[in-house]
Each structure stands twice: as C-alpha cells, then as structure tokens.
N, CA and C atoms as a LAMMPS dump frame, in Angstrom:
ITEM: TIMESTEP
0
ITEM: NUMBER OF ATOMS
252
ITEM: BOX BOUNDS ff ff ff
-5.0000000000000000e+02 5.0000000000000000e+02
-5.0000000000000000e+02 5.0000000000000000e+02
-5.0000000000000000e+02 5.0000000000000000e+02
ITEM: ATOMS id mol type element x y z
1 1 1 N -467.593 -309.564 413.916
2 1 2 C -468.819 -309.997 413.307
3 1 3 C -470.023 -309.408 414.01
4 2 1 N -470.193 -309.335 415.185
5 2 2 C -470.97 -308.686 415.623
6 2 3 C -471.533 -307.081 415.612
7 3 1 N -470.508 -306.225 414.774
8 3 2 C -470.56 -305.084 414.301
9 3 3 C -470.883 -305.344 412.81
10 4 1 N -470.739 -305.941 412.274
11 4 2 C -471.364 -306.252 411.009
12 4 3 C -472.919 -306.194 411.326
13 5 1 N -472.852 -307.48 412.109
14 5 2 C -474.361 -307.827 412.175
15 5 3 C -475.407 -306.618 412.558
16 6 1 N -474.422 -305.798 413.575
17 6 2 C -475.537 -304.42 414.16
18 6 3 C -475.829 -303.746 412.477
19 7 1 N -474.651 -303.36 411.827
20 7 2 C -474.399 -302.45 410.646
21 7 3 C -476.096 -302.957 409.154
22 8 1 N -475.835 -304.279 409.142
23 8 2 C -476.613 -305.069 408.4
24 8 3 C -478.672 -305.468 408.916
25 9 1 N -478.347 -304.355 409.981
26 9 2 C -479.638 -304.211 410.891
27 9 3 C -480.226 -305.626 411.353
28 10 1 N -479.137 -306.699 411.488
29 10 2 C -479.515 -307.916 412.252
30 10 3 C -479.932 -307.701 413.457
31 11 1 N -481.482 -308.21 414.223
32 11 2 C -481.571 -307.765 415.234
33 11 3 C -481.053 -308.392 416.698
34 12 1 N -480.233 -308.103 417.339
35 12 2 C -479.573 -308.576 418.313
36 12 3 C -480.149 -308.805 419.496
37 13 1 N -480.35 -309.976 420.024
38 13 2 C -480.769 -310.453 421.088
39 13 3 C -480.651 -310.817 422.111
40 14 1 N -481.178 -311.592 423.317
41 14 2 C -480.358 -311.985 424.644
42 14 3 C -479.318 -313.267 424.147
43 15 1 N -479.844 -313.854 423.27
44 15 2 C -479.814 -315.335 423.22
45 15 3 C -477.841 -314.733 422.221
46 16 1 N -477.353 -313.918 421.653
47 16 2 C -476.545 -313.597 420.564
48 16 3 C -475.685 -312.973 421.935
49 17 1 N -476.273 -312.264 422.519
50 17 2 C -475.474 -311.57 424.006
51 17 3 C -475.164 -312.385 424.524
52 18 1 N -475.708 -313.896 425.338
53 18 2 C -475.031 -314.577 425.941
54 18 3 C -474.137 -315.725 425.16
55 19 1 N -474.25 -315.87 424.228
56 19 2 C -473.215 -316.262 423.21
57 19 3 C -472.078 -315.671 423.205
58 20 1 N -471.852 -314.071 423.041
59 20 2 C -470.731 -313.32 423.362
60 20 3 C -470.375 -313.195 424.432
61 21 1 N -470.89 -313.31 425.794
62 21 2 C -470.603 -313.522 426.961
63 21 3 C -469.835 -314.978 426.966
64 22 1 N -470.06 -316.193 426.632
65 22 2 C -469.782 -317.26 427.238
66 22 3 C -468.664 -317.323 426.207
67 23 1 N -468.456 -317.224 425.571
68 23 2 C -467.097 -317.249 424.401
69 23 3 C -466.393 -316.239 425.107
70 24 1 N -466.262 -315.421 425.658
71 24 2 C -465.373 -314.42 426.476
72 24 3 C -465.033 -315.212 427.765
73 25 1 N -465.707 -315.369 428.052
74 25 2 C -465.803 -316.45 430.044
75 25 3 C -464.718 -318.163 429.268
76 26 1 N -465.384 -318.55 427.83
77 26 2 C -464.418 -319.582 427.719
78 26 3 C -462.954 -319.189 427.601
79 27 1 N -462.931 -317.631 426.489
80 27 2 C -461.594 -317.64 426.528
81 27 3 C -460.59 -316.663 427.656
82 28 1 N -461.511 -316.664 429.111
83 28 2 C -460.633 -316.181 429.801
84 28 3 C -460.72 -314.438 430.146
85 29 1 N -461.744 -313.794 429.867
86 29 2 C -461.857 -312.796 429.329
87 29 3 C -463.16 -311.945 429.731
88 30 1 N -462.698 -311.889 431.2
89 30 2 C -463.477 -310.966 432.53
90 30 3 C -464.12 -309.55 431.624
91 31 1 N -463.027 -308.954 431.726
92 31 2 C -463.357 -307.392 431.135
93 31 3 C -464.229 -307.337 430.076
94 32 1 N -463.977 -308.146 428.872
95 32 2 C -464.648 -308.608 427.586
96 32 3 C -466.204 -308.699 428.081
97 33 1 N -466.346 -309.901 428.824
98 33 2 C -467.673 -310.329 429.255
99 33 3 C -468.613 -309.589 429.995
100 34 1 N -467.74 -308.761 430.654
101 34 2 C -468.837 -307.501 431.47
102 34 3 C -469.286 -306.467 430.453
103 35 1 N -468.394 -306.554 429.532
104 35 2 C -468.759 -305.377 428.671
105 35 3 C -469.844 -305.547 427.805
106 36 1 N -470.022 -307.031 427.332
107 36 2 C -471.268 -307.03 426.38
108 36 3 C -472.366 -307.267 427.497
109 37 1 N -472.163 -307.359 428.925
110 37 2 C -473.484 -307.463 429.842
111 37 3 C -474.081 -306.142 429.749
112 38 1 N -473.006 -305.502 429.917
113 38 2 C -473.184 -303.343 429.96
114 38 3 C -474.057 -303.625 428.303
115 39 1 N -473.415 -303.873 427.254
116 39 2 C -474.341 -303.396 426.271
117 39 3 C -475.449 -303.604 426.074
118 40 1 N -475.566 -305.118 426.542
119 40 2 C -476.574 -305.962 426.226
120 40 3 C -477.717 -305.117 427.396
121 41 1 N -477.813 -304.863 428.178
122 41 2 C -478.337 -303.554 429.6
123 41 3 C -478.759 -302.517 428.825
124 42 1 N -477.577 -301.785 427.911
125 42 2 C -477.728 -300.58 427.572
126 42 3 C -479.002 -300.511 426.34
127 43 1 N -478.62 -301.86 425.735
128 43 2 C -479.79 -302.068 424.664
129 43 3 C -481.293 -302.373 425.251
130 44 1 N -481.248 -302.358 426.063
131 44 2 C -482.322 -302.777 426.823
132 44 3 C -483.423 -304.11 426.953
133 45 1 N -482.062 -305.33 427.017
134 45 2 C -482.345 -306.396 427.385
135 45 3 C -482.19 -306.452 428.74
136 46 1 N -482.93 -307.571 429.203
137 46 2 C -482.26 -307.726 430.592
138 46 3 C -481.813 -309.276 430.537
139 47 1 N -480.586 -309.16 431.272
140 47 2 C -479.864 -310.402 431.323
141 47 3 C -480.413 -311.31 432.023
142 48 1 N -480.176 -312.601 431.829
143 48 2 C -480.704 -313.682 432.538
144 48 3 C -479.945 -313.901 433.537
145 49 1 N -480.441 -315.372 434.097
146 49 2 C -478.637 -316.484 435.109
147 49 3 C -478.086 -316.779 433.985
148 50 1 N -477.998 -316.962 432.726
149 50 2 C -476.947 -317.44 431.791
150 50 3 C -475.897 -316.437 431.549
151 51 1 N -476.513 -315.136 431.155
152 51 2 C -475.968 -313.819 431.835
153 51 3 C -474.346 -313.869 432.598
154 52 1 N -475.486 -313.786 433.624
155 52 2 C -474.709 -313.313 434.714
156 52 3 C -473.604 -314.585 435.208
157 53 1 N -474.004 -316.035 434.39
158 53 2 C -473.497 -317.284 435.18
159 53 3 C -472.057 -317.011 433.762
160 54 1 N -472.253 -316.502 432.86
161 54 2 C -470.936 -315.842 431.745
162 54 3 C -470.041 -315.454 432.326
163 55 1 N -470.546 -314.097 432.826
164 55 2 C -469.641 -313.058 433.86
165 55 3 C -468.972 -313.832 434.714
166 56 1 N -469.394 -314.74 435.504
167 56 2 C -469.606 -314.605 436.861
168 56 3 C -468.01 -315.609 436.518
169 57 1 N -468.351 -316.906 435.491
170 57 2 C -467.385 -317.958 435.171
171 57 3 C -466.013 -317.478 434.669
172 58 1 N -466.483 -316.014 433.944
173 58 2 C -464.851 -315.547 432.96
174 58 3 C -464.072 -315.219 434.329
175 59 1 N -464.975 -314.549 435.708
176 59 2 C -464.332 -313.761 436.568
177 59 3 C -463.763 -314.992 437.328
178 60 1 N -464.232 -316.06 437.617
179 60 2 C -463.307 -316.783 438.294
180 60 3 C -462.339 -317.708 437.409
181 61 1 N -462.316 -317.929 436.063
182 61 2 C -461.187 -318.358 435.046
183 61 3 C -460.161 -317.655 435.197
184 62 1 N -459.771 -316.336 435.495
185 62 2 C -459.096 -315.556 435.748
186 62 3 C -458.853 -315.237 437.024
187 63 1 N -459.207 -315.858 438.072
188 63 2 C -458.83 -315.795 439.606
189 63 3 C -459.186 -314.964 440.33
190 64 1 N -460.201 -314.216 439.343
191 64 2 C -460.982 -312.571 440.19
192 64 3 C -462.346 -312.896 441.075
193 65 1 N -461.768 -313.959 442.312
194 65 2 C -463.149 -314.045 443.096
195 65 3 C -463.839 -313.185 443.728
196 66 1 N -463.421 -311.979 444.137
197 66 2 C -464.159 -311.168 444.419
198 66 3 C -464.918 -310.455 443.117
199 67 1 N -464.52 -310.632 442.15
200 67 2 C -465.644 -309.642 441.109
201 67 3 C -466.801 -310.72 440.9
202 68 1 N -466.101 -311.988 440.927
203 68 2 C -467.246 -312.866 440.519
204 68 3 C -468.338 -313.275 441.984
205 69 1 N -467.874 -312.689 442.837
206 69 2 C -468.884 -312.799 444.219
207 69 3 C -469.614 -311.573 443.711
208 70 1 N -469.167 -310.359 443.778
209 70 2 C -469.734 -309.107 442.802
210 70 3 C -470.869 -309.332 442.188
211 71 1 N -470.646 -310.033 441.068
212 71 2 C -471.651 -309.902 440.068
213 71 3 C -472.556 -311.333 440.528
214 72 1 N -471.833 -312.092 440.922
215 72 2 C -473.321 -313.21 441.976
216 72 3 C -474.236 -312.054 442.735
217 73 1 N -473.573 -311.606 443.415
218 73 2 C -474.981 -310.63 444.498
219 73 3 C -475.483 -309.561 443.725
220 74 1 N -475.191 -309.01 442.715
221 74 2 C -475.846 -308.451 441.492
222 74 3 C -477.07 -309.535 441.096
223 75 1 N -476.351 -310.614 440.435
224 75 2 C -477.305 -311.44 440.198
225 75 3 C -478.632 -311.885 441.004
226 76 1 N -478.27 -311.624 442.104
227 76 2 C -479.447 -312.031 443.507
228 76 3 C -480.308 -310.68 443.186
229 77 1 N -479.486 -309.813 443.179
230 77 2 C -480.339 -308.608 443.334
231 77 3 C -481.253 -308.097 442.188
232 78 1 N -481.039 -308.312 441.031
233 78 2 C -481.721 -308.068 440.025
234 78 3 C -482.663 -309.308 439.551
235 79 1 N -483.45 -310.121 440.599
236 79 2 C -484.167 -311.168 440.522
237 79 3 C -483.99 -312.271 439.957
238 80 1 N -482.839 -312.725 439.432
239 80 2 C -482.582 -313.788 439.001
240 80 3 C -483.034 -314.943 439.466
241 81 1 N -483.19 -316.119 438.872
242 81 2 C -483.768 -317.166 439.215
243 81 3 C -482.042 -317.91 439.791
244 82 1 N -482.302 -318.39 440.982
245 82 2 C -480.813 -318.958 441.408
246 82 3 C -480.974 -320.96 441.699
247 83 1 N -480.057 -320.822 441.129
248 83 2 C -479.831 -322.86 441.123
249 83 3 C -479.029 -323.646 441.644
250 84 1 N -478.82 -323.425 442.746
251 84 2 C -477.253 -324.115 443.205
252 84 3 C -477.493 -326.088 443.55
C-alpha cells in the first residue's frame, strides 16, 4: 500500500514513515524498520525519537542489542530530543 500511495502522488510524510517503522518494530522486523528510516532520510525528512525509538524497539524484539545501542547513539547524535 505504500507504493500505491507514492504511485497515486499521495504525499508521504514523517507521521506515515513512523507508522511503517512501528508496524515493522511490532512485527519483529529490524531490517524492515531501518529501511524505511533510510527512505524516509533519503526523502528528505528527518526522523524524530519516534523514529529512531521504531528502530531502536524492532532491534531489541529481535535480540540485536548492539544495533539497537547503534542506532540510540545515532539518535544522540543527530539531536534528538532524549526521555528516559
């Protein structure tokens, strides 16, 4: 659906990106979720902490704590607002 929507000149946003991020992070699905961060980048949004808190959740659903420490200090680094 989301290739529809590009095709149908729907304009795609942060708010539609982290939607596809967090539906990837729910279903488990590291690789998935980095990839619409890359697009959502490439389109030239910039990601939020909801973002990066997508990524960060699919990577530890899947037991990948080091990618998800990864993309936390990404997150630090690209100014994110942080909330612990």
């Amino acid at each position: 659906w989301f290739q529809k929507m590009q095709d149908f000149g729907v304009g795609v946003d942060a708010v539609i990106y982290n939607s596809l991020i967090n539906a990837c992070a729910k279903a488990s699905k590291p690789c998935k979720a980095e990839h619409y961060l890359q697009k959502m980048t490439s389109a030239g949004l910039k990601p939020d902490e909801k973002s990066y808190n997508g990524v960060i959740n699919a990577c530890a659903k899947e037991g990948a704590v080091e990618r998800a420490e990864a993309w936390f200090w990404h997150m630090v680094a690209s100014g994110c607002k942080i909330d612990i």
